[in-house]
Structures are given as structure tokens and as C-alpha cells.
N, C-alpha and C positions, 0 to 999 in steps of 0.2 A: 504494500500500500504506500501512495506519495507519503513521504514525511510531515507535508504542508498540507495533506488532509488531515493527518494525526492531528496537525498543533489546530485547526482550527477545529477538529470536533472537542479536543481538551478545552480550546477555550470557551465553548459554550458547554461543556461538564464541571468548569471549576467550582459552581454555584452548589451542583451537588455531592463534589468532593468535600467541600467545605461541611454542609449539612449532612453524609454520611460521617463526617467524621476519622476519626484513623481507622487504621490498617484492619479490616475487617479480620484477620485471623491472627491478630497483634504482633505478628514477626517483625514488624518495623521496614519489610520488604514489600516491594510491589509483586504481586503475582497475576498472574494469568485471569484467575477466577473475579478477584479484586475490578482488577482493570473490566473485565467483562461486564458484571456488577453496575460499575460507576458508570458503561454506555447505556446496560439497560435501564440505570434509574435515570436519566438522558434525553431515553426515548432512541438512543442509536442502537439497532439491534446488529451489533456485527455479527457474522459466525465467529465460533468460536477460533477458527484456523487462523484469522486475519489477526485477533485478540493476539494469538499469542506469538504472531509474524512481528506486533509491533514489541511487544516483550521480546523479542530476538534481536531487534534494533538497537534497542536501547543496552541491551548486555552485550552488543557488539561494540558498543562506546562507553565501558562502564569505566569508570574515573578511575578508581580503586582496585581494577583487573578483580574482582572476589567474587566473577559471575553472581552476583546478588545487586538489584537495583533498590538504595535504601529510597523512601520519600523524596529527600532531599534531593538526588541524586536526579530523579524522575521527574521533577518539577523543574528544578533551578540551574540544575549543570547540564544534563542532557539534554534539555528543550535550551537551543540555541537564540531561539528567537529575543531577544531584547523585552523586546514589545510584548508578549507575552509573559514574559515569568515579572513586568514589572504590571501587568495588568492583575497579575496571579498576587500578587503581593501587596496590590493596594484593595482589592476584594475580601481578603483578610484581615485586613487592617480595619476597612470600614463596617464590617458585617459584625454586631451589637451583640454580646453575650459570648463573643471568640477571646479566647485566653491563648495565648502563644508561650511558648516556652522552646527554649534549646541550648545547645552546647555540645561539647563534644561525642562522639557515639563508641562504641566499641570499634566498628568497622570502618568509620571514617572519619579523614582530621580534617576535615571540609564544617563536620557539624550536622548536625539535623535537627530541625526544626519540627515539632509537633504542637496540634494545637485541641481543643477541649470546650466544649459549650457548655455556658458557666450555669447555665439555666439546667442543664440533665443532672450537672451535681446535687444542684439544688435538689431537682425532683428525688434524685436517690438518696438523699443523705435524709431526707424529711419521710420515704417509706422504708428505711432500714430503721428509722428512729422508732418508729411505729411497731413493726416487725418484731422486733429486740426488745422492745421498752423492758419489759419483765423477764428478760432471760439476765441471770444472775451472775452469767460468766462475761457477760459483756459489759457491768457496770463503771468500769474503770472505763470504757471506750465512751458513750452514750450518755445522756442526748449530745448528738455533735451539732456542731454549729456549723448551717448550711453556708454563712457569708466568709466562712473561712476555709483554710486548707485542711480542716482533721480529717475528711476521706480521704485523704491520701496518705496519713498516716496511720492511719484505722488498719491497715491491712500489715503492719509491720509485723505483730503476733502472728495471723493467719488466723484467730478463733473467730472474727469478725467473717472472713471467709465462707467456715466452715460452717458456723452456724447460717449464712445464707442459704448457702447449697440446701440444707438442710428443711428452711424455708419452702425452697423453688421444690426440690425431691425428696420428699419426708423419707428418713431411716439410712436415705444413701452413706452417712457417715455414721459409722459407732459411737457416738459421743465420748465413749470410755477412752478413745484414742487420742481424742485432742488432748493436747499438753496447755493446763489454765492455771498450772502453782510454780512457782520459781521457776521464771520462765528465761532463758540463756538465750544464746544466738544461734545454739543448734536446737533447744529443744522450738524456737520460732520458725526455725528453717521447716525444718520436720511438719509441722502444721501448715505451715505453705506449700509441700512438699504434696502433702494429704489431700487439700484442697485442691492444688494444680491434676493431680490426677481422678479425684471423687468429681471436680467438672469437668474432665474429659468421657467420663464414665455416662453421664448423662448428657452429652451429647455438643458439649462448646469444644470453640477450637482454641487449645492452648499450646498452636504450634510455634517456638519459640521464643518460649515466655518461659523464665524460670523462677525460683524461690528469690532470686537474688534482686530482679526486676520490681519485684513485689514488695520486697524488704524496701527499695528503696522509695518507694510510694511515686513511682514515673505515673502521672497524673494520665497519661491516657493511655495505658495500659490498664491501669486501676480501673479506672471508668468502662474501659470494653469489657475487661473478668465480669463488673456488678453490672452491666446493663444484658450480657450474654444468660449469667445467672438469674437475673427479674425476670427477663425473658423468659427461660425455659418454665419457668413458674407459672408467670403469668398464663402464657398458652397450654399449658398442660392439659387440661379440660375441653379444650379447645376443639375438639372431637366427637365421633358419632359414639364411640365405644363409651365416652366417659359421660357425654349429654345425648338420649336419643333422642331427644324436640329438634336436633338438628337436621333429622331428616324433614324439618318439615320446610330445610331451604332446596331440595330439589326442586330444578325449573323442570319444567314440562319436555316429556320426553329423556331427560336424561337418566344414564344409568348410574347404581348407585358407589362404584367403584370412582366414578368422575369426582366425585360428591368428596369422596374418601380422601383422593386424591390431593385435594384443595390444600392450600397452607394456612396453619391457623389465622395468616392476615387477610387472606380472600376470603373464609370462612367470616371471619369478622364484619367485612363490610359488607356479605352477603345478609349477615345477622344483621348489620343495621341499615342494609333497604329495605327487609321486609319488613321491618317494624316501618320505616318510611312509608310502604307501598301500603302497611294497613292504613299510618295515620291522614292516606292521601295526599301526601305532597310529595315534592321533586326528590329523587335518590342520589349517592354520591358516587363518584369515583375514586378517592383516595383518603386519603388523612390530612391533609395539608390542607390545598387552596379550597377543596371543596366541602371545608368545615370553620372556616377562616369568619363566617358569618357569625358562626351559634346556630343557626336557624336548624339545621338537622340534629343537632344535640337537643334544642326545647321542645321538638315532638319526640327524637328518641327516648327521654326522660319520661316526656308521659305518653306514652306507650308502653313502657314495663312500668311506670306508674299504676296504669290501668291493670294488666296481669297480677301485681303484685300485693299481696299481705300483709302490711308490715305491722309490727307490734298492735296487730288487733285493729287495726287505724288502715284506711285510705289514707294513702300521702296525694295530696293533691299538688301539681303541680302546676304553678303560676307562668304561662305563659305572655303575661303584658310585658316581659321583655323583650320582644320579640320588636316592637314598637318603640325601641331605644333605638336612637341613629349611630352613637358613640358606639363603634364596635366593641372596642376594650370594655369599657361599663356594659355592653350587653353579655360580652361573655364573663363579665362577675356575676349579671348576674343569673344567668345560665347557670355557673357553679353555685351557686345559691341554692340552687335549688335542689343540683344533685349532690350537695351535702342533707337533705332531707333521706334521699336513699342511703346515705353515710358511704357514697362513693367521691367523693372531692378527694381526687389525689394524681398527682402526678403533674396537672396542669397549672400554670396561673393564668388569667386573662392573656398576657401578653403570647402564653404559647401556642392560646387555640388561637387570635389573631395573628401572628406571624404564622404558624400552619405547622409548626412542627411536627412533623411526621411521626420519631420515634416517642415521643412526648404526649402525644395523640394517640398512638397503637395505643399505647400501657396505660392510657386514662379509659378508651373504651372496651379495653381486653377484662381492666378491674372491673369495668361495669357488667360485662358479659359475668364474669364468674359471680358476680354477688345477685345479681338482678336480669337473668337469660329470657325470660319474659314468653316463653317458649310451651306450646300444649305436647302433653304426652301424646308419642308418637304412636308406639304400642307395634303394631302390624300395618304395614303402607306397603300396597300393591304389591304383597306377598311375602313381603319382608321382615324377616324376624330380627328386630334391631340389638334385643337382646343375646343374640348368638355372634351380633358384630364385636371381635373384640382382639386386641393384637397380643400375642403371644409374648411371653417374657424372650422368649428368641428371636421373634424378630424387631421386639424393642431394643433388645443390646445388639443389634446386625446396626440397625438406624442409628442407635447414639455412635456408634464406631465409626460409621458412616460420615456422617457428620461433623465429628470432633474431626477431620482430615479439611475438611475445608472443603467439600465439594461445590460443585456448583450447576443445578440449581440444586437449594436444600431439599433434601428426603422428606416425603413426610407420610407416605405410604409406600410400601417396599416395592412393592410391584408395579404395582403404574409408575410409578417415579424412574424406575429403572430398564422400563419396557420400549428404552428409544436408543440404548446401551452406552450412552453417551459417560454415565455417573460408573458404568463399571469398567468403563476404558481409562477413567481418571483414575479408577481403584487400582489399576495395572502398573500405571506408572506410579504410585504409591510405594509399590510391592516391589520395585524396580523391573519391571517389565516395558521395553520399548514397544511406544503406538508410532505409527505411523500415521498421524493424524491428517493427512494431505489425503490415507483413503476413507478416511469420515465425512460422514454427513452434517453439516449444522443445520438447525433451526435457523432461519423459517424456511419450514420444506415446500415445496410444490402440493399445490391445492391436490393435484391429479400425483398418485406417486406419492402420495405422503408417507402412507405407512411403509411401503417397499422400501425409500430411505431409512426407515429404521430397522427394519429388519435387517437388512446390509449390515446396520451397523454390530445388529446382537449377532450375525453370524460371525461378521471379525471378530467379534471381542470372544466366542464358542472357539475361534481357529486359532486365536492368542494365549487361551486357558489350557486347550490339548496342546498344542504345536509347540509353545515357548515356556511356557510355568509348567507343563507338563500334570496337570489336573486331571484326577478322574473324574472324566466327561459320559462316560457310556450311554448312551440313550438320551443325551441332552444336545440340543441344537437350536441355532438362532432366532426360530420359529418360538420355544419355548418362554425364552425371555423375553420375546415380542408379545406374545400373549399374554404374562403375567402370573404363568402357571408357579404356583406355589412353591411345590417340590423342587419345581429344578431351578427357579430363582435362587433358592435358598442352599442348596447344595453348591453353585456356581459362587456366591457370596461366603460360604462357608469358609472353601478352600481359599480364598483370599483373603478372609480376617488371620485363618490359620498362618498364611504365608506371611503374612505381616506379623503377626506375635511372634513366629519361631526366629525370621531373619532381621526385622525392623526395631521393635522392641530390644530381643535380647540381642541381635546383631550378632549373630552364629555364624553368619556367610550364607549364601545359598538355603533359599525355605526348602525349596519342595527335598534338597537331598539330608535333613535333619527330618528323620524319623520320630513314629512316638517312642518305639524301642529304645534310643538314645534316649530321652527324654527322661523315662521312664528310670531308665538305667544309672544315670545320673541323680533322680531323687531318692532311688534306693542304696545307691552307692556312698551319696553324703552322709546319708543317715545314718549309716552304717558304722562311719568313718568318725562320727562325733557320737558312737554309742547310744542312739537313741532306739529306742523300742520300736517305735510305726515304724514298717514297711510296707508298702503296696504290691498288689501281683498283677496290677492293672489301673487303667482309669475309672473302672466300672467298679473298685472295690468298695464295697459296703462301710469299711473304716472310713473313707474320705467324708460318708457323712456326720462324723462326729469332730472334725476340723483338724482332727489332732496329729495326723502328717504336715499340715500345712502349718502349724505352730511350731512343730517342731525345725521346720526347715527354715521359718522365718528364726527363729532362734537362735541357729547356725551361723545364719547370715549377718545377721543384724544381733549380737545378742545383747542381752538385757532388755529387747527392745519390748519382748513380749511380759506383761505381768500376768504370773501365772494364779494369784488369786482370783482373776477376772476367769480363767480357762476354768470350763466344765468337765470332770473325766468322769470314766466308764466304760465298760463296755459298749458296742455299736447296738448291741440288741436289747441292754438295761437302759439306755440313755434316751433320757424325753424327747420327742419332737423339740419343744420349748428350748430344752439343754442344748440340741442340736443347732436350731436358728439363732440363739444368743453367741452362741462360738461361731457359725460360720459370719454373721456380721462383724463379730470381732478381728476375725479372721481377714477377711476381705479386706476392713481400710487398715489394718495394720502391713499386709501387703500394700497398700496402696502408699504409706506412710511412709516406709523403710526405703518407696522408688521405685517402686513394679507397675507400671502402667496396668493392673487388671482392669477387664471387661465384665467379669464373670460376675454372677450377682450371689447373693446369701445360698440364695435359693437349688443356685447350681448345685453347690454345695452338699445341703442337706438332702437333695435329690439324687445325687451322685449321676449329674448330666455328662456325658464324655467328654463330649464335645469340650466343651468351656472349662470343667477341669484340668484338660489338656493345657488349656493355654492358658491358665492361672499356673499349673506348674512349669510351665516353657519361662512365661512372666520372670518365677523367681528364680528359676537358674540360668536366665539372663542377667539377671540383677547381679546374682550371685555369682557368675564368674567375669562379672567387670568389675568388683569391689576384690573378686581375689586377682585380677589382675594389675588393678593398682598397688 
């Protein structure tokens, strides 16, 4: 592509570089999916091939030779033009709530500049306060003061962290593991350490980002962790599994896999046209300019006004604001109102009048979970909504998924991945070369749509056999095209595998690390440090009483484990209860000591192979790069 196309569709992107904010998967680097990203939110829909032609430009002129394009690098030294990067820098300078900060970086002595909207601090620091108020471990942090810097030092501990995740994904972290008494510089690390991988677990991208980043409160790194972590929260529910009134936004004709498909953001604005379309007026298309009024938020209010119960009371809601000309005064008093539903959060006047998008999501995502305004769906043209529901396995396939940075984000396994685009990026993850010159991008041809994608699941079928060397048997490009269950998740399988054996523990080569080695290896330590558990398999019945997995974290890490908290017994005397208490234990004390696990409690105490596998791949990865230092 001209270079002089590039710089002038950057320059009409800079408005929503600025407004997305940094580095969407906080490496501090431009990537491919990034750059992609900032055309779509643009309205430029390159393919994807072009995206990453101009990412090949730009690292063919990288300042600092470190094949890595930082920000800086990407804006100011690489874009030659004058006129532009002084056009870039007076956009930021004048654009109201932008905090700028920089200085020198690890990778370059040029500097890098990152900047921060002082308004999303605000919103988080005022719904962490709220969150926290009464959790006892956070007292010494809370209430923090939104007009100043303590969120960025909030996170220096890491329990601040821990306890969000925990917020967004109840149980995801053993609370017994965070370190909250005489706290040092390693036992803080360690809780950052725990966090860094308990939110890669549920599904953010903490590619790049370490304890140390964290420690030092880099304000918009800080800011992506708590806005990635609200997020997974906020949306959680955000589905047909968790709300079935949500079927009642299927449009006419559609089927309900489409439906499924959606991201909890299109779900959302789906949920508030039809409350629009009940209360008869005009519907929106975004968060931003087409809420900049109030005018869709004072019928959306009462419209689940009208639905709603509250303490025994109709909450009536006063629409003569609607009749105020002062935008700012009409969205107070908009919020006015919906502090009656006790949802006034996240926004001030000035954010629903500037249009702030991510500011907007998480004020009408709070309203959706507190007030969904929604009729039981029950059975809808044959549909049993109650038997809609996503597996604990293909929940941990998506968060793994995702924590990679793909693009676009998962949000149903199979539709999502039925154009093979998200598992050709899984390829090159796992170090397998695409050839992406014989891929398809979106936007496909009206006539030929689907056949483009098929093409693509059969490359990615001839990349699985041919070069990763996968067993493929009976699975082909048609399969993945369709969405068929089985053999999506057999195809995904073998690439989460290949990435924990080689990526994670960094063994060399996945597909030729066996589980036999594996194996041989957790019974071989064990052995070596006199402990009693030994395994005869993945599928052994001991694994669901945690206590191979203590013992090797022991090994590894010792002292790390407190063994007053470990339940013992035998596997056939020991409770369910005994069971799920030690494998949570389990789980983020792996995750604690450095082991990127996937694997959930659950795995565990079920004795799933699969995922046991690569919980113990995890720690003797861990564990022979701490015995190699």
C-alpha cells in the first residue's frame, strides 16, 4: 500500500487513537490486530493482509533495529511527514481530560510517550471504591481519591488487583493465596505475579506486562489491567446462557446461533433498541455520538422503569428533562434519575455529552445487569433456552483465546471461528508459519462469501496435519466452516496443548514433547524430593485430591505452599468439599509461584485429562526454568 495512503488514513484515525486509548494488549508495541482495530473503529475496513503489509513497513524502518514498533516509534519517528506527527501532537495536547506522561523506555532512548483519560480514572477509582468499601484487606488502600494519582499506586501490593478479578470472576483466586500481612517486595511481587496470570485465566491480554510494570504504577498500563478486569465483569451476564429474556432480541428470521454469536457490546445496544423500539422513538447506533443527547437514556430508564419492582414502589421516572436545551444539565439530569434505579455510575454529564464510548459501555452494561427489563423467554420457536449453556471447556478454550490478543474477540466458539481467520492467528501463536497472502479477508464477496471461508478452514485443516503435525483424522475445513462442535474443539484443543507444552514452558518443539515425558518428569521429581504422590496417568483418581500438584509446587517453589490450609486423605475418604477447597488452592498457588495455568478447580477435582495435562506441563515448565537459572 502507498505510504501517503497510510499517513493520511492515520490522520483521520488519530481522533480514535487518542479515544481508544493505549496499546490494547499493553505491550507498549504496535501490533497487527491493534492497528487493525484502530481502522475498524475509523470506519476503514482494511483486510487484514494490507494491516499487517503496513506493520512490515514500519519494522523495515524500525529506529532501534529490535523488530518491535514501540508507540513512539509509530507515530513520531516512523511517520516522516512533519505535518502530520505535529498535527498528531497538537490533537493531544488540545483534547480535554488527556494526561500525557513519558520518558525513557526499556527498548528505546528516543522515549515514549503514553497518555491516559483522566475522566476513566475517575470512573474507576469511584466503582473500585464502591466494590471494596467493606472488604477489610483493602482498608489501608480505600477510599482513594479520584482527583489524584493513588490508582496508580493502588496496584503496588497487587491485593487491590486480586481482589478485583475476584469482583469481575467470583472464586477465580483462593483468597488464602494472597499475601495481606508483612508484606516485602517479593511477597508484593508474588500477588502481582497471581493476578497477572488469574486475569489471563479469565480471558485479558497480559501480553507483556509484568509484576514489575505494575509495581511501578505506569498509569496506562494500570488503567488497561482495571478497565480489561471491569470489563470482563461487567459483561459476564451478558448472554443467553446467563439471561434467557435475551432471546427475546432475535430479529425476524434469524437463527439463534447469530444471536449467540453477538458481543456482549452488540448484545447491549441490541438490548437498548428494543426497549427504544417499545418506548416508540428513534434507536441508536453506538455509545458515543448517538447518546451525546440523553434522549435514549430518558426513555431507556423508563422502560425498565416500567418492567421493574423496586422496593415494593414504582420508581417513576421524570422525563421533563428531556425539555432542557443545556445538554450537560440535561444529562444531570438524566443521571438523576437513574440514581432512582441506584445505577448512576461510571458516567458524569460531561461523559455522556462528549460520547465517551468506553464510559458509556460500562454505565449501560451496569444498567443491563441491575435492571435487564427483559420477559421470560421460557421456549421461543422451539427452543429450549434453558439447555443453552457453555461448557466449562469451552469457557477456558475462549478465555485462552483471548488472553492472546486475537482479533476479532471470541465470544462464541464456533461461529466466531467458523471463517478460520482467529485459528490461523492461533498458528502463528504456537509458532507455526501462515502464509497469509493465501487468506481470505473480510469483506468477502456478497456471491462466494462462505466458499472464502471455507478456503480458509481448509488451510488452517492442511496447516494442523501438514506442519504442527495434529491429529486430524476425520476432520476437514468443511467442519470448522460449519461450527460443528467436536471437531472445532479437538482442532483448538491441540493448539492450546501446543502452546502450554512449547510457549508457556518453552520445551522446544510442542507436538514432539509427549505426555509420556511429561508424565515422567512429575513422577520423576517427586521421587527425587521423597514425596509420596505419584501418578500412573493423567486420568489418576489421586489428582482429584490436589495433592500431587502441592507436592510439586513444593518442590519448586518451597515454603510457598502452607500446608495447614492442604486437606489430606485418602482419594476415596476425602469430601467433594475437601476436594474443591484444595484444588482452588491449588490452582492460584500455581498461578502464584509463575505457571500461566488455564485449568480451572474443577479440572481438578474431576480428574479432566485434558487440562490436567497442561497444568502439569505449566509447572514443569516453570520448574525447569527456575532450575535453570
Amino acid at each position: 500500500m502507498n505510504l501517503i495512503v497510510v499517513y493520511d488514513l492515520l490522520y483521520m484515525c488519530v481522533h480514535f487513537f487518542v479515544c481508544l486509548g493505549p496499546d490494547i494488549d499493553n505491550s507498549g508495541y504496535v501490533s497487527d490486530f491493534e492497528l487493525h482495530e484502530l481502522f475498524r473503529e475509523a470506519s476503514f475496513h482494511l483486510p487484514g493482509y494490507q494491516v499487517r503489509e503496513i506493520i512490515e513497513t514500519f519494522i523495515a524502518g524500525d529506529t532501534n533495529k529490535d523488530e518491535k514498533i514501540s508507540f513512539e516509534e509509530f507515530i513520531y519517528q516512523e511517520l516522516k511527514s512533519k505535518k502530520f506527527s505535529e498535527t498528531f501532537r497538537k490533537s493531544i495536547t488540545r483534547r480535554d481530560g488527556i494526561r500525557s506522561f513519558g520518558g525513557l523506555s526499556r527498548i528505546s532512548s528516543e522515549g515514549t510517550q503514553h497518555s491516559y483519560a483522566d475522566e476513566e480514572k475517575v470512573a474507576f477509582v469511584r466503582w473500585i471504591n464502591k466494590a471494596l468499601a467493606k472488604d477489610t484487606d483493602c482498608q489501608h488502600l480505600l477510599p482513594m481519591n479520584p482527583d489524584n494519582d493513588s490508582l496508580f499506586t493502588s496496584v503496588r501490593d497487587g491485593i487491590l488487583l486480586c481482589k478485583m478479578i475476584n469482583i469481575s470472576q467470583p472464586d477465580t483466586i483462593d483468597e488464602r493465596v494472597i499475601n495481606t500481612k508483612k508484606l516485602t517486595t517479593f511477597t508484593m511481587r508474588d500477588n502481582l505475579v497471581l493476578a497477572l496470570n488469574s486475569a489471563s485465566s479469565i480471558g485479558c491480554t497480559v501480553v507483556n506486562i509484568d509484576a514489575q510494570d505494575l509495581m511501578a504504577g505506569k498509569p496506562h498500563l494500570v488503567l488497561g489491567m482495571f478497565w480489561q478486569i471491569i470489563k470482563v465483569g461487567l459483561l459476564a451476564d451478558i448472554k443467553i446462557s446467563k439471561n434467557e429474556g435475551l432471546i427475546n432480541l432475535l430479529l425476524h428470521g434469524e437463527e439463534l446461533d447469530h444471536l449467540m454469536s453477538l458481543s456482549p457490546e452488540e448484545l447491549l445496544l441490541r438490548w437498548v433498541n428494543y426497549h427504544l423500539r417499545n418506548a416508540g422513538t428513534e434507536t441508536i447506533d453506538n455509545f458515543s455520538d448517538d447518546i451525546k443527547d440523553s434522549r435514549a437514556y430518558f426513555h431507556l430508564l423508563n422502560q425498565i422503569a416500567i418492567h421493574q419492582e423496586y422496593s415494593f414502589r414504582r420508581v417513576h421516572i421524570d422525563m421533563s428533562g428531556l425539555s432542557e436545551r443545556n445538554l450537560e444539565r440535561r444529562a444531570e439530569l438524566m443521571l438523576q434519575q437513574a440514581a432512582k434505579l441506584e445505577c448512576r455510575q461510571f458516567v458524569s454529564p460531561l461523559d455522556v455529552t462528549s460520547g465517551n464510548s468506553k464510559l458509556n459501555l460500562a454505565f449501560v452494561a451496569n444498567m443491563f445487569n441491575m435492571h435487564p427489563g427483559l420477559q421470560h423467554a421460557g421456549h421461543i420457536n422451539g427452543i429450549d433456552v434453558a439447555q443453552i449453556e457453555e461448557s466449562k471447556e469451552e469457557k477456558t478454550f475462549r478465555n485462552w483465546i483471548n488472553s492472546l490478543g486475537v482479533s476479532p474477540h471470541v465470544n462464541y466458539l464456533y461461529r466466531d471461528l467458523c471463517d478460520g481467520l482467529v485459528i490461523l492467528q492461533l498458528y502463528e501463536k504456537v509458532n507455526v508459519a501462515v502464509d497469509w497472502r493465501r487468506v481470505n479477508h473480510p469483506p468477502y464477496p456478497i456471491l462466494g462469501k462462505n466458499m472464502k471461508k471455507l478456503e480458509n478452514c481448509n488451510y488452517a485443516v492442511r496447516l494442523g496435519r501438514e506442519v504442527a503435525h495434529f491429529s486430524l483424522v476425520g476432520i476437514g475445513g468443511e467442519n470448522i466452516n460449519e461450527g460443528s462442535q467436536m471437531h472445532t474443539l479437538a482442532l483448538v484443543w491441540q493448539l492450546m496443548r501446543r502452546y502450554t507444552v512449547m510457549v508457556l514452558s518453552d520445551l522446544g518443539d510442542g507436538e514432539r514433547l509427549g505426555d509420556q515425558i511429561i508424565l515422567n518428569w512429575v513422577n520423576t521429581t517427586l521421587s527425587q524430593k521423597r514425596k509420596d504422590t505419584q501418578i500412573s496417568g493423567f486420568k489418576d483418581q489421586l489428582i482429584s485430591t490436589s495433592l500431587p500438584v502441592f507436592d510439586l509446587i513444593d518442590i519448586i517453589a518451597p515454603g510457598s505452599v502452607r500446608w495447614e490450609m492442604v486437606r489430606k486423605g485418602d482419594k476415596k475418604r476425602m469430601s467433594d468439599e475437601d476436594k474443591h477447597n484444595n484444588a482452588k488452592y491449588a490452582v492460584s498457588l500455581a498461578r502464584k509461584i509463575g505457571a500461566r495455568v488455564y485449568a480451572l478447580p474443577d479440572d481438578l477435582v474431576e480428574v479432566n485429562p485434558k487440562m490436567v495435562m497442561t497444568l502439569f506441563a505449566c509447572l514443569m515448565g516453570h520448574g525447569m526454568k527456575k532450575a535453570n537459572h
